[in-house]
N, C-alpha and C positions, 0 to 999 in steps of 0.2 A: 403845590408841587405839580409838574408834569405826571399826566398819569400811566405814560408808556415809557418803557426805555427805550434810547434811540436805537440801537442793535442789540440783535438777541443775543442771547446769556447761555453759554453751554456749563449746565450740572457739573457740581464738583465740589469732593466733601470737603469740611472745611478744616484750614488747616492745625496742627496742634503748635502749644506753645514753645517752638525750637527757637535758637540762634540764629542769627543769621548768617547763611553760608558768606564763609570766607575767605574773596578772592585768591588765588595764586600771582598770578601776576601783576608784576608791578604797575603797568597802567592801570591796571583795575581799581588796584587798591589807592590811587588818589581820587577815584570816581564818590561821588555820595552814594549814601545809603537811605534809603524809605522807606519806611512800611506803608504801602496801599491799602487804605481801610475802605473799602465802598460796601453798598447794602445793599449784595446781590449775592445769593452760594455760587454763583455762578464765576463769584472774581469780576478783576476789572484787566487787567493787563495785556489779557491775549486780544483783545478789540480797541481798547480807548486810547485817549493820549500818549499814553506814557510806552507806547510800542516804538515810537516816531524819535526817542530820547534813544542816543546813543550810548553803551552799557561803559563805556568810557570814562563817560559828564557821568551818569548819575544810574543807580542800580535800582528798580523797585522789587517788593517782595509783598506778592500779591497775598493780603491775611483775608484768605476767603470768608465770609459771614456765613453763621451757621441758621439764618433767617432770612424772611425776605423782604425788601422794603418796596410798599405800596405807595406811590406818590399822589393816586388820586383820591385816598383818602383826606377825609377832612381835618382829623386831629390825631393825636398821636396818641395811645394808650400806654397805659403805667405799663402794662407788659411790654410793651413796645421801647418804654423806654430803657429796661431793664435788659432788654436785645442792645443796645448802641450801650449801655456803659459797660457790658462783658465785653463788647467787642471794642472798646478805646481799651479795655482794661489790659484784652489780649493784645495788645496795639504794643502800648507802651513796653507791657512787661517784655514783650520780644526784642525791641529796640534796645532796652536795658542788659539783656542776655547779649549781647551781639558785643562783637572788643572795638565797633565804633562809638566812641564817644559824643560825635556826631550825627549821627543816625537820626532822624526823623522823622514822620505823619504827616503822611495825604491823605486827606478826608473826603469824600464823595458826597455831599447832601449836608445841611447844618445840622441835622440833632447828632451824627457822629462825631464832629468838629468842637459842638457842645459839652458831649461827654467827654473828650479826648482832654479839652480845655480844663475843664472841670477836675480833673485825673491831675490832669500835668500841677496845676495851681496847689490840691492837696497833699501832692507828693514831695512839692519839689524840686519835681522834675527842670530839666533845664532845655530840652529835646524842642526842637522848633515844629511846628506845626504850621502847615497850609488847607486851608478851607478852600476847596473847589466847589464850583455849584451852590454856592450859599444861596439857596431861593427859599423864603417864607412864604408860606399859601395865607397867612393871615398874619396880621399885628396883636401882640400881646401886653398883658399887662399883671399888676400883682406879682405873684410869686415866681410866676415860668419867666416873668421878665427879668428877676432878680438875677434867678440862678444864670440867665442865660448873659447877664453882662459882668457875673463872677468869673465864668467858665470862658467868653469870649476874649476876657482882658489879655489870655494866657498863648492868645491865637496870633499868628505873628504876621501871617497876611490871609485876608477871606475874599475870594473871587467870586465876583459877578456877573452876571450877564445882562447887566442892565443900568446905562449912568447914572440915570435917578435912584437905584437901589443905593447906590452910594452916600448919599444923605439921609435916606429912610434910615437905613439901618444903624449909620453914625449917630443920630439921635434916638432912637428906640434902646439902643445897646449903650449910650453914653459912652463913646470909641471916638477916637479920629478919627477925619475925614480917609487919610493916607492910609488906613492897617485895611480899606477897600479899594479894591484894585478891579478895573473892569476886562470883562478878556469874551469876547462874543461869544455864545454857547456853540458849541461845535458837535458835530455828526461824524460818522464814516462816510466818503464820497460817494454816491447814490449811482448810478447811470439808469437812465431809463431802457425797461428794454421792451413798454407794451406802450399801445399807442393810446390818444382817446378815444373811448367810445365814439362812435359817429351816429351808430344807429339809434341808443338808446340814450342818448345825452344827459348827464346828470351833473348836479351839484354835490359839493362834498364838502362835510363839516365835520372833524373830530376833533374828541379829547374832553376833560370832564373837569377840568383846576381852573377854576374864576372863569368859567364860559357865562355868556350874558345869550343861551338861547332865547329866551324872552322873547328881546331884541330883532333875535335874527326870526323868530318865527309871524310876529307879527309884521315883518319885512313879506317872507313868505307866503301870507292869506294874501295880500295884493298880487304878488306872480304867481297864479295857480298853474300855469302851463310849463311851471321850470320845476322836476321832480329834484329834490334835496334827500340827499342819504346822510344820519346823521351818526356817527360812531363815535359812542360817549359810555359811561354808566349811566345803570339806572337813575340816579342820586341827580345827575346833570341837569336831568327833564323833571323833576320830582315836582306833579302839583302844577305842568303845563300840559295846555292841551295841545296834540301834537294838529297841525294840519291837515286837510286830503293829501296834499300832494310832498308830506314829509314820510320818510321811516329811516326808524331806528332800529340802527345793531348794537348789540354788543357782546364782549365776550370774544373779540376775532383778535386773531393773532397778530406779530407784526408782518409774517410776510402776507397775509390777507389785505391787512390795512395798507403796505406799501403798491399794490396793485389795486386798490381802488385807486391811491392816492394818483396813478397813474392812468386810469381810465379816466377819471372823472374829467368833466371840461372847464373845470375851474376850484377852485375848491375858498372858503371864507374861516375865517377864523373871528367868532367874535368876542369879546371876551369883557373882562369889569377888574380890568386891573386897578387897582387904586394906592396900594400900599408897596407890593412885588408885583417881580413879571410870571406872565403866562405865555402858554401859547406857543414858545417861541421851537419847540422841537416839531410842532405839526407846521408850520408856514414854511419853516429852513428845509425838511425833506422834499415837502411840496415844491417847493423855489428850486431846491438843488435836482428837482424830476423835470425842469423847466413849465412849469406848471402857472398860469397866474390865479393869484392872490388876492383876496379880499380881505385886511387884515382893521381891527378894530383900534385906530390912533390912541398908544394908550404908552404907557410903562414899558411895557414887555416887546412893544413894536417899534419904537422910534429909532432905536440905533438901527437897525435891518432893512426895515421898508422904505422907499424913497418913492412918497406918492406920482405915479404917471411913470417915473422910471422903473423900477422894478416891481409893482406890484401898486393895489388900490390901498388906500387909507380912507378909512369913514369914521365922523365923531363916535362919541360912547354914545349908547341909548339913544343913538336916532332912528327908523326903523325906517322912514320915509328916504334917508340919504343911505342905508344900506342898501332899501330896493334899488336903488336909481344906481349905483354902481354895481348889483348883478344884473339887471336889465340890460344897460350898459356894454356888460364884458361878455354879456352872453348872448348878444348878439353881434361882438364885431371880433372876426374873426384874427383880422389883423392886430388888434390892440393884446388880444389874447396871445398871438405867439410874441408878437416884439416885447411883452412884459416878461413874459415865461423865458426867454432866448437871454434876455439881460440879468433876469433871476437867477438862471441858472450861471450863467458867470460870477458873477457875483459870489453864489453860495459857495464855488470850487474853491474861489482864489483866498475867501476869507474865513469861512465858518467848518474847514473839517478838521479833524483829529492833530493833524500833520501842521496845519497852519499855527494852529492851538499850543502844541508841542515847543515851537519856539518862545513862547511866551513862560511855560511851563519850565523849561531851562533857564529861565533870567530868575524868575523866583527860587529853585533849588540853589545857583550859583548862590547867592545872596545868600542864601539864610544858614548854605552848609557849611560844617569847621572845614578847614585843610585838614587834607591824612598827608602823612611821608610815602 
């Protein structure tokens, strides 16, 4: 899983088990109805997609979590999982309290979507469910695969942000190709408002979910005159020797990390996707800062990146073709704005919240009953 969220999260306690408020007026009340379950106390409604949805088409009712979900962790704890089945639990039983019969679950991350699934199947329930952000940080097997293709069966569309996730996951979960649906991961629209560093020129590498520093470091011992800043977790570097001319942060916030993302003269994403995507919310900020890109040709980059047009592609685990494309980008100053100037178009027109939202409307249409 990505290890940062894409925008920050303002505190807010979490909600309790009510009804859902119900409309007065008559357009309202043909509008759908959802409960938003994401893994954040912070909510998801006042920033994400579903802002951009007209209260008309479709209602959300933000069920704040009363935990918080860490995405650059590596596995998910029995506590943890114990956090997403009270919160599908609170999910559902609101939906049920409400006099829509229709009423449904947006899931933000898969183990909510899992529990949600899981819920509805012993219950049931009959309540449609949408999985957004369905990203695995790893492939499973045994028992978590069991439960998780019991509880998926019950999920009526799971979005991706990745084409090949589409067949990973159909066969891991024994699902149809069609209950995945691909929809590019999206952000809030960025603008840059600091320029590059000129005087102190640096490279920039964050994020901590299937990064392949390795790779990128021993890219690194070859260009010893190009300083690399690297912001990750601990866990990311664990058991690698960092270079002279690397350092690591961590622990910085997002508007920290968005103002390197913004100095920095280039920034690389490398990463070992094999199973799911990575990667894909530090290249899209970066992209959408107009920023060029060195992104690792993998899973998590083939729909976004369009080598020489908007941004570099280099094989997995090559460390010799990594150098050679910051070499490269980091000397020519021209190749660096004409990638960054088409990046940034690109990320506006396809990858924000707003773009997303339309796509987000075809799936509620679909799946909601008619109200009178």
């Amino acid at each position: 899983m990505e290890p940062v969220p894409p925008e920050p999260l303002v505190s807010a306690p979490a909600m309790p088990d009510t009804p859902l408020p119900q409309p007065d007026a008559a357009p309202s009340r043909r509008a759908g109805q959802w409960l938003l379950l994401g893994s954040s106390p912070g909510g998801y409604d006042h920033h994400w997609i579903t802002r951009f949805v007209s209260p008309l088409r479709h209602r959300f009712f933000d069920l704040h979590a009363d935990y918080d979900h860490d995405r650059s962790r590596r596995a998910t704890s029995g506590r943890q999982w114990l956090d997403y089945l009270r919160h599908a639990g609170r999910g559902l039983r609101a939906a049920n309290l409400s006099r829509d019969p229709g009423a449904g679950l947006l899931t933000v991350f898969p183990q909510l979507a899992l529990m949600a699934g899981l819920l509805k199947r012993l219950s049931g329930s009959r309540r449609p469910i949408i999985a957004w952000s369905f990203n695995l940080g790893q492939q499973h097997g045994g028992a978590k695969a069991r439960l998780a293709r019991y509880g998926l069966q019950a999920v009526e569309r799971i979005i991706v942000h990745s084409r090949r996730e589409i067949a990973s996951y159909a066969e891991a979960f024994g699902l149809p190709q069609e209950r995945f649906v691909f929809v590019p991961f999206s952000v809030n629209a960025l603008n840059p408002t600091l320029e590059e560093d000129s005087k102190k020129p640096f490279l920039l590498a964050m994020g901590s979910a299937n990064r392949d520093y390795a790779t990128l470091f021993a890219a690194m011992r070859e260009l010893p005159e190009v300083p690399l800043v690297v912001v990750a977790g601990r866990h990311a570097t664990e058991g690698l020797e960092l270079p002279p001319n690397v350092t690591l942060r961590s622990g910085l916030s997002l508007a920290e990390c968005h103002v390197l993302a913004q100095r920095a003269r280039l920034s690389v994403v490398p990463t070992a996707n094999r199973f799911s995507a990575s990667g894909q919310v530090t290249f899209i900020e970066a992209m959408m800062f107009g920023r060029c890109c060195i992104v690792t040709e993998s899973i998590g980059a083939e729909d976004y990146v369009q080598d020489g047009v908007n941004g570099l592609l280099v094989p997995p685990g090559d460390p010799a073709a990594l150098r050679d494309a910051i070499a490269r980008a980091w000397e020519d100053a021209g190749l660096r704005q004409r990638l960054g100037a088409e990046a940034r178009r690109h990320a506006l027109e396809h990858w924000t919240h707003e773009a997303a939202s339309r796509q987000l409307v075809a799936f509620c249409d679909a799946l909601s009953t008619p109200r009178p």
